[in-house]
C-alpha positions as CSV (number, residue, x, y, z in Angstrom):
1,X,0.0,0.0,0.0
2,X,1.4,3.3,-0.7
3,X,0.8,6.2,1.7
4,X,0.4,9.6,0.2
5,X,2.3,12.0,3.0
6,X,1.3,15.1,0.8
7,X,-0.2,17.0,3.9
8,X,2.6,16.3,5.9
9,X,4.6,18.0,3.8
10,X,2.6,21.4,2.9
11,X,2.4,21.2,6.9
12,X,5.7,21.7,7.8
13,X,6.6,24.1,4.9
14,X,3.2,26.1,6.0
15,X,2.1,26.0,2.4
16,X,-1.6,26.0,1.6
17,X,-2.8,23.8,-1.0
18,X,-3.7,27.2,-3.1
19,X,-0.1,28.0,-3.1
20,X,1.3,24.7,-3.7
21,X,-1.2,24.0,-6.4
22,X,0.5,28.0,-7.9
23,X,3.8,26.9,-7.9
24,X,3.3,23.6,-9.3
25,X,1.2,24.3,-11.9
26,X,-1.4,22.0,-11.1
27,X,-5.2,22.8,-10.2
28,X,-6.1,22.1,-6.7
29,X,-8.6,19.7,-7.6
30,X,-5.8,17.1,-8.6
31,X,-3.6,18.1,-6.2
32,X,-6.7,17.1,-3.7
33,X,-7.0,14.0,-5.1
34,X,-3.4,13.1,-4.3
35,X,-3.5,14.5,-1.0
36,X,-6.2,11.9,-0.5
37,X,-4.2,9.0,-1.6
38,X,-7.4,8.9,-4.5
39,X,-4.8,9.3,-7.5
40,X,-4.3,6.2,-9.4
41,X,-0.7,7.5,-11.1
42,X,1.2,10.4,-10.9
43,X,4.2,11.5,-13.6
44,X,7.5,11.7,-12.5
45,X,7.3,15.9,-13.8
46,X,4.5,16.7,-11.5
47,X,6.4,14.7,-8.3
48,X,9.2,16.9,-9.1
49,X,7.5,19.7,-9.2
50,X,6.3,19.3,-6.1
51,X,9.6,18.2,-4.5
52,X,11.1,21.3,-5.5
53,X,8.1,23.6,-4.2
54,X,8.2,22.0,-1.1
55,X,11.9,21.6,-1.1
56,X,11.6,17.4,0.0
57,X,12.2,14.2,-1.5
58,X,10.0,12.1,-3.2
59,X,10.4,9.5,0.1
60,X,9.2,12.7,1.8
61,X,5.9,12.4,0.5
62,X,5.2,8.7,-0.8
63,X,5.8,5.8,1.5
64,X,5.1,1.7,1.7
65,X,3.4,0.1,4.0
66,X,3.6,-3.7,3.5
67,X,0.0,-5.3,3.9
């Protein structure tokens, strides 16, 4: 199962979604459907993206949890 740490992340950068979804270039709507771990796939551009807004690591936002 992979865990979608999205919120953690704006958290501790204090970075609204409204923002995030400005620097990234992506509407909030998608970017709410990844923070709810709803996304089925998600391109390797738009992960960057948002590594480099939030200035993390992909392993900063997606983790596995073994069943």
């Amino acid at each position: 199962m992979i865990i979608v740490n999205l919120d953690v992340m704006m958290a501790r950068r204090k970075m609204s979604l409204n923002e995030l979804s400005e620097r990234v270039g992506i509407t909030v709507a998608n970017l709410s459907i990844l923070k709810t771990g709803k996304a089925k796939a998600v391109r390797f551009s738009t992960l960057d993206a948002i590594c480099r807004a939030l200035d993390c690591t992909p392993g900063d936002i997606l983790e596995f949890r073994p069943d």
